[in-house]
C-alpha positions as CSV (number, residue, x, y, z in Angstrom):
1,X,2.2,-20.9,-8.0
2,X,3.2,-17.0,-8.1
3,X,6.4,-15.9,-5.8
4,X,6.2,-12.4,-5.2
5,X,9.7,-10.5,-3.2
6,X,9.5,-8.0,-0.8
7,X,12.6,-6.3,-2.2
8,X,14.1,-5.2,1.6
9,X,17.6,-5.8,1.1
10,X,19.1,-8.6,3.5
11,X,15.6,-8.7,4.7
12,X,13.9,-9.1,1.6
13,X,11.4,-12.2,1.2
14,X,9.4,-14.1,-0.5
15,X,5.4,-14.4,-1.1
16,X,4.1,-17.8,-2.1
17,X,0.5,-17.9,-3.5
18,X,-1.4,-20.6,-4.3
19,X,-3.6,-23.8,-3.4
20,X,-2.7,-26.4,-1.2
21,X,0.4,-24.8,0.1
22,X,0.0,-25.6,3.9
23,X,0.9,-29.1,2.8
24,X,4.3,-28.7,1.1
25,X,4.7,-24.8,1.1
26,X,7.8,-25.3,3.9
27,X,9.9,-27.4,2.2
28,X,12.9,-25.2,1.7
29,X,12.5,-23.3,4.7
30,X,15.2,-23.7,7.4
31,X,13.9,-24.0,10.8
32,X,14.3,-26.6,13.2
33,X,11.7,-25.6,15.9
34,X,8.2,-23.5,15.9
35,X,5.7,-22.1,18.0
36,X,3.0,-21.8,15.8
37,X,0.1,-19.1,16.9
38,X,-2.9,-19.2,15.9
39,X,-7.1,-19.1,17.5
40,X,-9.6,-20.8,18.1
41,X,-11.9,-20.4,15.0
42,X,-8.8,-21.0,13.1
43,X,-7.0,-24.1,14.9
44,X,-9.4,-27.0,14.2
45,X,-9.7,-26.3,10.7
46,X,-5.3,-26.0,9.8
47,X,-3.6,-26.5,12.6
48,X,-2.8,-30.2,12.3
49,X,-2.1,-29.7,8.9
50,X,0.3,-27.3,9.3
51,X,2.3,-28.8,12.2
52,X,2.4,-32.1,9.7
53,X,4.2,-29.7,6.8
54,X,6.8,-28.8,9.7
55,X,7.2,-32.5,10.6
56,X,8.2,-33.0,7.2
57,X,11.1,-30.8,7.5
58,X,12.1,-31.9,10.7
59,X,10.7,-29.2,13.0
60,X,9.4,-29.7,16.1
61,X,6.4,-27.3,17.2
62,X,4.2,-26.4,19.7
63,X,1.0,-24.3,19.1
64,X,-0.5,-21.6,21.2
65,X,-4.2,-20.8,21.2
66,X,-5.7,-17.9,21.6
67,X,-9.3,-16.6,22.0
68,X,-10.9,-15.1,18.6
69,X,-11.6,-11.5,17.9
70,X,-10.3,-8.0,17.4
71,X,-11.4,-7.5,20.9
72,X,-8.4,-9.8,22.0
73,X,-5.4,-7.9,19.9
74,X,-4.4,-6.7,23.4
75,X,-1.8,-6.9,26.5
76,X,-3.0,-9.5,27.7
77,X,-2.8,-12.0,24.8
78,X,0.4,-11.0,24.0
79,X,1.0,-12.1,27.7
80,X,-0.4,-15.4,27.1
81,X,2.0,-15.6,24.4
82,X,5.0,-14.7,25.9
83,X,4.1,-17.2,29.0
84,X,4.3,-20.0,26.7
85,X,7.1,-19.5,24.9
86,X,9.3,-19.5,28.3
87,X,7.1,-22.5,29.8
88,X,8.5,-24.3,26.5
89,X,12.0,-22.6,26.8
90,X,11.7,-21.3,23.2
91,X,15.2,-19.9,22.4
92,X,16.2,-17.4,19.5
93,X,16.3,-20.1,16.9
94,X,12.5,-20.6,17.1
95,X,10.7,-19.3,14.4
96,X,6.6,-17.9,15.1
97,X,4.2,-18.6,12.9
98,X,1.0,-17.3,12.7
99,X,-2.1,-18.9,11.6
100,X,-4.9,-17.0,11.0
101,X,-6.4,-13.6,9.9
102,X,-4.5,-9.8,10.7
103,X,-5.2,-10.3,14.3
104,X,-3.4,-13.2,14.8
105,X,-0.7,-12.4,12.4
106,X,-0.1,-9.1,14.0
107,X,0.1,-10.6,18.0
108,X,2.1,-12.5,16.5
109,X,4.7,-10.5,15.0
110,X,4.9,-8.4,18.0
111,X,5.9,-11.6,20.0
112,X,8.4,-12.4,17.5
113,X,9.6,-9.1,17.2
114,X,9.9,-8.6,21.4
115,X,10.6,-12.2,22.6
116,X,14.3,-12.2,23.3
117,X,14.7,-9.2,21.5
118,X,13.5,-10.6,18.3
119,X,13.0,-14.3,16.8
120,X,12.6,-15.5,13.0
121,X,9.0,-14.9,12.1
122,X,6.6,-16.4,9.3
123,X,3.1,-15.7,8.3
124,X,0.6,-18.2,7.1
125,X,-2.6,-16.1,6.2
126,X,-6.4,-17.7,6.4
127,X,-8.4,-14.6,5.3
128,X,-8.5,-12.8,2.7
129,X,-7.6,-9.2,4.2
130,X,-4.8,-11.0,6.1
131,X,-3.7,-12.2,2.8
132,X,-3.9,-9.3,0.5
133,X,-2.6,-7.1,3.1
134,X,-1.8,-7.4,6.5
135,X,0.5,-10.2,6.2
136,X,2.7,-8.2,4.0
137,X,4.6,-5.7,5.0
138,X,6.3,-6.2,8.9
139,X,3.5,-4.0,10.9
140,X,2.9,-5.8,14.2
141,X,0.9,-4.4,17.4
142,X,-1.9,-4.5,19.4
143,X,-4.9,-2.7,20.1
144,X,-5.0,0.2,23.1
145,X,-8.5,1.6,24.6
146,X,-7.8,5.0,23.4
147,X,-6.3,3.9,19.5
148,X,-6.1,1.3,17.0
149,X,-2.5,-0.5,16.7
150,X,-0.8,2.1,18.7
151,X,1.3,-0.2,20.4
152,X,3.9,-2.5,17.9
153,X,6.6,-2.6,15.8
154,X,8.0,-3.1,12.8
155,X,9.1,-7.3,12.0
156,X,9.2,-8.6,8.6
157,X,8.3,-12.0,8.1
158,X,11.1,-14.4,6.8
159,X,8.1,-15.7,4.5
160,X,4.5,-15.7,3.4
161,X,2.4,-18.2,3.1
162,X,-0.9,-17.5,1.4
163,X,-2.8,-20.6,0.6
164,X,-5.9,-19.8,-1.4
165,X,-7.7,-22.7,-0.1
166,X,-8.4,-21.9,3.6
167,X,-10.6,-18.9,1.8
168,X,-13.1,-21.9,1.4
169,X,-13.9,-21.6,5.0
170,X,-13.7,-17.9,5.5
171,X,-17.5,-16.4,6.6
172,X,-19.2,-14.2,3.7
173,X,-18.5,-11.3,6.0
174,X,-14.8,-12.0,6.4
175,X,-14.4,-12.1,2.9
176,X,-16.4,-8.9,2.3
177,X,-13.9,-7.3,5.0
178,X,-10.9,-8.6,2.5
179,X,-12.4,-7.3,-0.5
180,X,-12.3,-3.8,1.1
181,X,-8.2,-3.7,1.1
182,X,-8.3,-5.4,-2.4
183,X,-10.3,-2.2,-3.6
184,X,-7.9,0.2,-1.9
185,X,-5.1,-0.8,-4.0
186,X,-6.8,0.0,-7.1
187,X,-8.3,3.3,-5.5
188,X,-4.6,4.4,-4.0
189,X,-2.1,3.8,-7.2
190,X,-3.7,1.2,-9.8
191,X,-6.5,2.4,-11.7
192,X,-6.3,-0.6,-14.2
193,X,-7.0,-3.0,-11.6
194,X,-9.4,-0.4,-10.1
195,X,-11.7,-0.7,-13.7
196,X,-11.1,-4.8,-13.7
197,X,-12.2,-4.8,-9.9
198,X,-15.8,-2.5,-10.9
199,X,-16.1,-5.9,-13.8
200,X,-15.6,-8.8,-11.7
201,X,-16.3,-7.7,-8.1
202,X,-19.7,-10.8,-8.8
203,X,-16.5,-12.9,-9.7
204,X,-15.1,-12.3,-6.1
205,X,-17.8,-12.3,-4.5
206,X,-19.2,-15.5,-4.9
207,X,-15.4,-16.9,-4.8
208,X,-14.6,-17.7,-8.4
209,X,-11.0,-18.9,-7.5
210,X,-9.2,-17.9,-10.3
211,X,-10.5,-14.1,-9.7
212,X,-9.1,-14.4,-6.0
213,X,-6.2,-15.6,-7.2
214,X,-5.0,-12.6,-9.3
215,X,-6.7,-10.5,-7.1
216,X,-4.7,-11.5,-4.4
217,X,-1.4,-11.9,-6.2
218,X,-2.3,-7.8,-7.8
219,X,-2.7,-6.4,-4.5
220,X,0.7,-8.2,-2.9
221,X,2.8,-7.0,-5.6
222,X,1.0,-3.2,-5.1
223,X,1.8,-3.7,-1.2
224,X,5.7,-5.1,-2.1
225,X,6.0,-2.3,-4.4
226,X,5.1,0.3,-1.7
227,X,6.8,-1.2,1.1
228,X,10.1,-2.1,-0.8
229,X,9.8,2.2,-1.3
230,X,8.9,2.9,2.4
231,X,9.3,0.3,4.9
232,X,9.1,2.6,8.1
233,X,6.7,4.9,7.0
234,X,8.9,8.1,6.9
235,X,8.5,9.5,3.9
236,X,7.6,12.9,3.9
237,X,4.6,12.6,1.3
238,X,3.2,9.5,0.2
239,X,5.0,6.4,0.3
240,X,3.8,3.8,2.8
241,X,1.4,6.4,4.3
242,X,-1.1,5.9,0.9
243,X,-1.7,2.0,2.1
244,X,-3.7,3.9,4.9
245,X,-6.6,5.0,2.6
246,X,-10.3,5.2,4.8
247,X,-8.2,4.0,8.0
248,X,-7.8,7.0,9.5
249,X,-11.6,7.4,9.6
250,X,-11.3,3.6,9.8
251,X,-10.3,3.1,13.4
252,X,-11.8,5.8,14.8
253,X,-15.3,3.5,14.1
254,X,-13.7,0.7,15.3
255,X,-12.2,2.3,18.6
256,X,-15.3,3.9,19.2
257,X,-17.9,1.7,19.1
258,X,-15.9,-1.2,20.6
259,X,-13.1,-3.5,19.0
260,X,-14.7,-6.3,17.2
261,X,-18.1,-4.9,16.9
262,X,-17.0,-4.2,13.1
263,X,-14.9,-5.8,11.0
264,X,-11.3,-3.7,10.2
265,X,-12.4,-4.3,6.4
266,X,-16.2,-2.9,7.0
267,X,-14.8,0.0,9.2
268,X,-12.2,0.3,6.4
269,X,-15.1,0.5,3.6
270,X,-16.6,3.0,5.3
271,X,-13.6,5.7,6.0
272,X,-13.1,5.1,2.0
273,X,-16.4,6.6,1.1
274,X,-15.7,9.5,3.7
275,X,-12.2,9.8,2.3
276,X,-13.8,10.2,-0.8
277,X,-16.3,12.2,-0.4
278,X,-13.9,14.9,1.5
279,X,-11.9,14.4,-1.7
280,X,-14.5,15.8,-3.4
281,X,-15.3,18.6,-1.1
282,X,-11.3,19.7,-1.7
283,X,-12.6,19.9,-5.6
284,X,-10.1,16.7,-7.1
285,X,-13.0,13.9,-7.3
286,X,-16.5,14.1,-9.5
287,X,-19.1,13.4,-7.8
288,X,-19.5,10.5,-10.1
289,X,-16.0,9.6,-8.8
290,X,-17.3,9.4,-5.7
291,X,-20.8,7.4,-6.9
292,X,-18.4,4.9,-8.2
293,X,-16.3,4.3,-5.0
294,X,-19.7,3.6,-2.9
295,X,-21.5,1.2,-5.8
296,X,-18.6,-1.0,-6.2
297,X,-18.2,-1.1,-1.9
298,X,-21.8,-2.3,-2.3
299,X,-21.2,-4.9,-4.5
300,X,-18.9,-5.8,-2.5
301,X,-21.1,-6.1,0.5
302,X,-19.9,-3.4,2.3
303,X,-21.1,-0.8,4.4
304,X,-20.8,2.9,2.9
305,X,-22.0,4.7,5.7
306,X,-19.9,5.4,9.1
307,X,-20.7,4.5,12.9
308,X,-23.3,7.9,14.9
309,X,-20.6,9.0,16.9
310,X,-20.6,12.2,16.3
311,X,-18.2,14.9,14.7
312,X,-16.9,15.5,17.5
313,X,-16.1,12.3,18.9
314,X,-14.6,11.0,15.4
315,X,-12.4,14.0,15.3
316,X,-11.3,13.2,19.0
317,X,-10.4,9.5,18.3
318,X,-9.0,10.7,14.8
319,X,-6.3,13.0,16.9
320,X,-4.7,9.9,18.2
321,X,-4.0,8.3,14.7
322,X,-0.3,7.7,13.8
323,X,-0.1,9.9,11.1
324,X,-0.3,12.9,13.2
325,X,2.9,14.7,13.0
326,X,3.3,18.2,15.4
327,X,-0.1,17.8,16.0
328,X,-1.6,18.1,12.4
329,X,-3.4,15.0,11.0
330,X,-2.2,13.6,7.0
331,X,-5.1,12.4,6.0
332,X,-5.1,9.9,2.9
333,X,-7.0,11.4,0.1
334,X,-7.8,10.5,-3.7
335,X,-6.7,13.3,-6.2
336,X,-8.2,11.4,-8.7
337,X,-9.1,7.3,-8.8
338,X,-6.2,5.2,-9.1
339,X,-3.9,8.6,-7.1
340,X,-4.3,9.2,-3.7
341,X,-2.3,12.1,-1.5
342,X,-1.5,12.5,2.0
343,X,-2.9,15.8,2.5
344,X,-2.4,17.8,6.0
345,X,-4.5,20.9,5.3
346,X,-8.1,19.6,5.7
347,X,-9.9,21.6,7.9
348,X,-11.8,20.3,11.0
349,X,-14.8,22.1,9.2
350,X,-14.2,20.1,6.2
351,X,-14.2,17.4,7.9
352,X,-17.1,17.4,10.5
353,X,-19.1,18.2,6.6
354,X,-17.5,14.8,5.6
355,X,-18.3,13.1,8.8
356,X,-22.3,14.2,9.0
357,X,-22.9,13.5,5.4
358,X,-21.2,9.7,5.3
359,X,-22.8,9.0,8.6
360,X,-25.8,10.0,8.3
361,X,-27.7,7.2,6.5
C-alpha cells in the first residue's frame, strides 16, 4: 500500500493508497468521535462500511447526507451541515470526514475549516478526480452564481484515504472526468508520465487496476510535490498556480452554462485544449503539440471542444477567476509539454482567437 507525505511542516500528512482501505485504513488514527459527510449517490454504497472502520477504533459517528451534484456545492448545503453538527453538539475534538467525490470533500472541508473556528478534518475519496486531486492539497469552498470556488479556505486534511476499490462503482463519465486531472500532471511538470499516459490511457480506461493504481499514486506525489512548495498559492510565478492548467477556461464553462451541467473534469478537458492551443498561438507549442494534447483527451473520452458562449461572455466569467491579480488575468500556459507557465500578458485578442477556434466544433 503506497504512503505518500504532504511535507507541510506540523501540518504535514499522510496519503494512503490502496485496496480495501475503508475497512482497516483508520486504525492508527486518533479520533474519538466523527461526523462523517457524505451524499446520496455515495452513502448506500460505503457509508456503513466506513462508520464500522471507526467503530473499530472506538469512535462514535454520525453521518450527514447531502443531495448529489455540483449544483449543490453552495450556501445552503454548507448550512445543512453546520445545522447538524450543533443539533448533535459536535465539539472541537470531532473530526469531518468526507465521503465522496471533490464536491463533497470540498463542503466538507469548509465546514471543518469554519465550524468552531476549525475542527480535525480527513478525506476519504470515492472518485477518481477526488482522488488524484482534489482531496489533496487543503482547498475547500463552495460554488457562487457569478464564480467557481470563490468562496473557501484553505484546511489540510489530517489524512487521506484513497481506496482504489470504490473506483469499481464510479460511472464511465466520472472516471473520464478523473482521467482529465491525471493528464494535467503530466502536461504541467512530468513529461515521462505525460509519454506513459499517451501508452496506456486503453489501460485506464477500461479500469486495469494496476494502471489506476500508479496513476493515481504519480499524480499525488506531483500534487504533494507542488503543494509542499506553495501551499497558499502566493508565489509570484508558478508554484501552486500550475495545478490550475484548462481551469481557468474551465469554470468559466461550468459557471456559464449552469453548475453540474458538465463535469469539472470534462470542463477541465476542454480549457486544456484551449490552453493549448493559445500556447501555440504565443509560438512555445507545435501544432503537433497541440494534436497530441486533444487525441489523448479523446481517448480519454473527453470533450476537446468548449461550451457556445461566446468570446465575450467567457472573457466576462474568466475576469472573476482567482488568479486575477490588479486586474490582469495569469493564465496557465504550456511552454512546451511536460512545462507549463503562468503567463499574464495574453491579450483579450489572443484569446477571443483561442476561444472561437476551440469552441467552434
Amino acid at each position: 500500500m503506497p504512503i505518500l507525505n504532504v511535507e507541510l511542516g506540523s501540518r504535514s500528512y499522510p496519503i494512503h493508497i490502496g485496496s480495501g482501505l475503508l475497512g482497516h485504513g483508520l486504525a492508527k488514527f486518533p479520533v474519538k468521535r466523527v461526523a462523517i459527510i457524505t451524499n446520496e449517490a455515495v452513502a448506500p454504497l460505503y457509508l456503513e462500511r466506513l462508520l464500522a472502520s471507526f467503530e473499530k477504533i472506538g469512535a462514535g459517528g454520525t453521518a450527514i447526507i447531502l443531495p448529489d451534484g455540483e449544483a449543490h456545492k453552495n450556501w445552503d448545503s454548507l448550512q445543512i451541515i453546520y445545522d447538524r453538527l450543533l443539533a448533535e453538539k459536535c465539539d472541537r475534538s470531532t473530526a469531518i470526514v468526507a465521503l465522496g467525490g471533490g464536491v463533497v470533500g470540498d463542503l466538507a472541508g469548509f465546514a471543518a475549516a469554519t465550524y468552531q473556528r476549525g475542527v480535525p478534518f480527513i478525506q476519504v475519496p470515492t472518485t477518481l478526480l477526488s482522488q488524484v486531486d482534489s482531496s489533496v492539497g487543503g482547498k475547500t469552498g463552495i460554488n457562487h452564481p457569478r464564480g467557481k470556488n470563490m468562496i473557501g479556505a484553505f484546511w489540510q486534511p489530517r489524512l487521506v484515504l484513497a481506496d482504489t476499490d470504490t473506483l469499481n462503482t464510479l460511472p464511465d463519465r466520472e472516471l473520464s472526468a478523473g482521467l482529465a486531472e491525471v493528464i494535467k500532471y503530466g502536461l504541467i511538470r512530468d513529461l515521462p508520465f505525460l509519454e506513459w499516459l499517451e501508452a496506456n490511457i486503453d489501460r485506464l480506461v477500461s479500469r486495469d487496476a494496476a494502471a489506476l493504481s500508479y496513476a493515481i499514486e504519480r499524480s499525488c506525489r506531483n500534487k504533494a510535490e507542488v503543494v509542499a512548495g506553495d501551499e497558499l498559492e502566493t508565489a509570484a510565478e508558478g508554484g501552486r498556480a500550475l495545478l490550475n492548467l484548462g481551469h481557468t477556461f474551465g469554470h468559466a464553462i461550468e459557471t456559464g452554462v449552469g453548475y453540474g451541467t458538465w463535469l469539472h473534469g470534462e470542463a477541465v478537458a476542454a480549457g486544456m485544449v484551449m490552453a493549448a492551443d493559445l500556447s501555440q498561438r504565443l509560438g512555445w507549442l507545435a501544432v503537433s503539440d497541440v494534436e497530441r494534447v486533444r487525441e489523448l483527451l479523446i481517448k480519454a473520452r473527453l470533450p476537446i471542444s468548449g461550451a457556445k458562449l461566446g468570446s465575450e461572455r467567457y472573457l466576462e466569467l474568466m475576469s472573476h477567476d482567482k488568479k486575477v491579480i490588479a486586474g490582469r488575468l495569469r493564465l496557465v500556459l504550456l511552454k512546451r509539454l511536460g512545462e507549463a507557465v503562468t503567463w499574464p500578458a495574453a491579450t483579450p485578442e489572443q484569446m477571443r482567437a483561442t476561444i472561437e477556434q476551440c469552441c467552434a466544433d
